[in-house]
N, C-alpha and C positions, 0 to 999 in steps of 0.2 A: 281714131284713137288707137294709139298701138295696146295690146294686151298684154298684161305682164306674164311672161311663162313663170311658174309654177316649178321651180325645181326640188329633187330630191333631198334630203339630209345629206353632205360628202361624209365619206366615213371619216375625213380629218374632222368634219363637227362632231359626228356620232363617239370618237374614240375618248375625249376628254370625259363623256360622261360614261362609257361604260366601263372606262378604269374608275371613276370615282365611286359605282356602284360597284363595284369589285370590294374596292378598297372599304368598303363598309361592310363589319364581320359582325358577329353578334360575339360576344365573351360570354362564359359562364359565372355567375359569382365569386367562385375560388378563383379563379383569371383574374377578373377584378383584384379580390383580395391579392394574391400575386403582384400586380403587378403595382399596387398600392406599399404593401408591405415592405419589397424591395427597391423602395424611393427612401425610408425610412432606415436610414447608416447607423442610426444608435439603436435602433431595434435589429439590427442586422449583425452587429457588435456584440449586442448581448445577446445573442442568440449561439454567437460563437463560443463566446465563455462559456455559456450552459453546455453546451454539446462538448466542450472543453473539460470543464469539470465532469460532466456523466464520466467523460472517457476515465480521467484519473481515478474517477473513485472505480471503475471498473476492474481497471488495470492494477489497482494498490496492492493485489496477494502477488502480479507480478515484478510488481518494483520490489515488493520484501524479498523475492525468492531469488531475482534472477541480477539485480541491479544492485540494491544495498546488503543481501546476504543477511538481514535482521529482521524480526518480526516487532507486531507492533508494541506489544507487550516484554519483550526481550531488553535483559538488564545489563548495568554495565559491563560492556565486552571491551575493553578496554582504552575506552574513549579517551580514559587518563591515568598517569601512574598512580596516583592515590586516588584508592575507592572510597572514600571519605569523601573526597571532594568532585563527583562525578560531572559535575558541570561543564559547558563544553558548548561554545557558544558555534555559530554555523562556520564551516570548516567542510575540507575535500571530505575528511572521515565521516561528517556526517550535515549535510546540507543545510538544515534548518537549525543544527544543533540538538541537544540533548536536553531531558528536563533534570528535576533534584536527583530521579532514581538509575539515570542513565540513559532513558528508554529515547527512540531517536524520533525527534520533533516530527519530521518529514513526512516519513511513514505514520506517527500516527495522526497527522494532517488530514492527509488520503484516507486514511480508512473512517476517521471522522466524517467525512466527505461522505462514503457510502454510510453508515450510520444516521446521518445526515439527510439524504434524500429518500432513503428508503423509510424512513418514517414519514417526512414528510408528501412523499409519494403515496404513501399507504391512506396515511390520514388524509388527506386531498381526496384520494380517489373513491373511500369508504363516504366522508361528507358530501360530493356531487353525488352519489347515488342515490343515499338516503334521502338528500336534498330534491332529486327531481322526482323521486316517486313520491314524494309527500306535496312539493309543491304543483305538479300534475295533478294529483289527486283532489286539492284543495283549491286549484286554479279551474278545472274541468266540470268538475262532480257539482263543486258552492253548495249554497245550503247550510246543514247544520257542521256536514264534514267539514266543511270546508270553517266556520267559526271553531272548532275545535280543534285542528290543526294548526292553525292561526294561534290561537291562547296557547295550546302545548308550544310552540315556538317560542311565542312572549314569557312564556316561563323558563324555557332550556336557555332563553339569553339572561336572563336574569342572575340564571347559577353562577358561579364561579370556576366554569368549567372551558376554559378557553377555545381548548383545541375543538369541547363539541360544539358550542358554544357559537364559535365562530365558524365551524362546518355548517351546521345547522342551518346560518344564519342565508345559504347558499339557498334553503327554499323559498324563500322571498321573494327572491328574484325570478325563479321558476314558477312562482304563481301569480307573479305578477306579468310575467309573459306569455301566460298561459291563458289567464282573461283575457288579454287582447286579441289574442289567434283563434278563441275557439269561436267568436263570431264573425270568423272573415268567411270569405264565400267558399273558396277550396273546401271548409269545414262544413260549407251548409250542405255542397256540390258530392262531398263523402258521405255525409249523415243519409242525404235522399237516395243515394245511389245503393244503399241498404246496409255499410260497413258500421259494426260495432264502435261501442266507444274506447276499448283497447287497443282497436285497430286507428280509433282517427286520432289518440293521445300521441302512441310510440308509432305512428308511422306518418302521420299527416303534421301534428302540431311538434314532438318534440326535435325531427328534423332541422326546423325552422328555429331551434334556439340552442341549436351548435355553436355559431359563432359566440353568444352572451355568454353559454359554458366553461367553452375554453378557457376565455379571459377569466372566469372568475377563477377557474383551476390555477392559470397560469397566477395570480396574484394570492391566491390562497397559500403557497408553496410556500414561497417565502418567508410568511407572517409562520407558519409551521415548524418551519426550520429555524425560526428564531424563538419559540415557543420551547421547542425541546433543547435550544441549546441554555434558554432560562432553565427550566428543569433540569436539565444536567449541571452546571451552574450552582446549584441548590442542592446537589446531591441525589434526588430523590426521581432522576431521571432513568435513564440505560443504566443496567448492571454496572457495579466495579470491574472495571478490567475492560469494558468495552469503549473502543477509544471514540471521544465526541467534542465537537468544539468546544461546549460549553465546560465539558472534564475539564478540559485544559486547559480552559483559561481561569477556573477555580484552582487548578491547580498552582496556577502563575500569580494568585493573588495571595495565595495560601502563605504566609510569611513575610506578604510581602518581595516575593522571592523576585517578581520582575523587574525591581527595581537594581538588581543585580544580574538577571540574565532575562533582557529587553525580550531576544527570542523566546520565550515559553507566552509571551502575551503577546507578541507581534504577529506571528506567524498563523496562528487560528484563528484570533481577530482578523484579520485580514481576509483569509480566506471566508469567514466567516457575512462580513459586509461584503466583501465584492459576488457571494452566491447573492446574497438577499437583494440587492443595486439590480445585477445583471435580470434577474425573474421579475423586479419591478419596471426593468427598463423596456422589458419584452411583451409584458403585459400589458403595458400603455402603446406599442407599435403594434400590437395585435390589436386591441380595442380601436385605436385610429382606423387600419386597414380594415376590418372587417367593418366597422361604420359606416354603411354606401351617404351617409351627409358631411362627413368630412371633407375638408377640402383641398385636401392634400394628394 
């Protein structure tokens, strides 16, 4: 009986597999999310309009100073021969047009815009705070804090208080992901390892609920900014004089007057839905991407 020799692995067999082990990388979550997010073209769109609109509203004391030479409160400068009749629909002299008092659409679009997000920036960022140290508190601690936090909640949504109302409503969701993580093992593995519970709230558990934050930020923004452009709208918003979508377009109803010059209710409405669209469009491509059970 002949024996069968026994030979080596050739490295042309050995090469197939150690390129394939090569080729197997580990990614970090944010990779993941990366590379999730950037498959998604309508979150990738309104991502751009946002970062589009930040810029404008940024840029608006430049557009008044160096590009239209008007401010946003500044009256009729000669938009037309009778100042009586200052109206002045979108034109080279003034892009968006003028309202009843002269003042030029355009410009106070833009500044609208900053008005605009800086509230709703503000109020966003003031409700996730309050939000996660209440609902951390009430997710971690349990017990009686945690039933009286819960009721102070069910009461502050109660109010008729929108903007806290609906801030608020952001620790919910923080303590409700906060019972789930603080009996995973990392939590059991930090508690015996002899760390506080400050330390296993803001450094172990609240890490882990980045991704459900943002999104609720990102979708909070918008309900905000249509919040104060209701109040402005109603008067009883921003100062007179400080220009705001919602001004303007009470101003465009004021008379009836847009039925005469379309631009005083087209041009902040507009702007005003495509901010609200864009934050909701990004919000839902953030919540897909950050969701490792999506299947996209």
């Amino acid at each position: 009986m002949s024996q069968v020799q026994q030979t080596e692995p050739t490295l042309e067999v050995l090469a197939p597999l150690e390129s394939g082990v090569e080729a197997v990388q580990g990614r970090t979550p944010w990779q993941l999310f990366y590379t999730r997010f950037k498959r998604d073209r309508i979150a990738l769109f309104a991502a751009g309009v946002v970062l589009l609109l930040i810029a404008l509203a940024l840029l608006a004391p430049a557009f008044a100073r160096f590009v239209v030479h008007r401010g946003p409160n500044d009256l009729n400068q000669g938009y037309t021969s009778d100042i009586s009749v200052p109206l002045l629909g979108p034109s080279k002299i003034a892009w968006f047009g003028v309202d009843a008092l002269g003042r030029d659409i355009f410009i106070r679009t833009l500044y609208g815009a900053r008005t605009s997000l800086l509230i709703a920036i503000l109020a966003t960022g003031i409700s996730i705070v309050v939000g996660i140290a209440l609902g951390l508190m009430a997710g971690f601690v349990g017990g009686k804090l945690d039933t009286f936090i819960s009721r102070l909640i069910d009461i502050v949504l109660s109010l008729p208080l929108l903007l806290l109302a609906i801030g608020i409503g952001a620790a919910r969701i923080v303590r409700g992901q906060t019972l789930s993580l603080r009996e995973r093992e990392f939590v059991e593995a930090a508690r015996a390892t002899g760390y506080g519970n400050i330390h296993i709230m803001f450094r172990e558990i609240l890490p882990n609920m980045v991704a459900s934050i943002i999104v609720v930020a990102t979708l909070l923004i918008p309900q905000n900014i249509l919040f104060e452009a209701a109040l402005s709208f109603l008067a009883v918003g921003v100062p007179a004089g400080t220009p705001s979508w919602g001004g303007m377009l009470s101003d465009a109803t004021n008379g009836a007057l847009y039925r005469i010059a379309w631009w005083m209710l087209f041009f902040p409405g507009m702007f005003l839905v495509m901010t609200t669209l864009a934050f909701n469009l990004l919000g839902d491509g953030l919540r897909d991407a950050l969701d490792p059970r999506a299947g996209r």
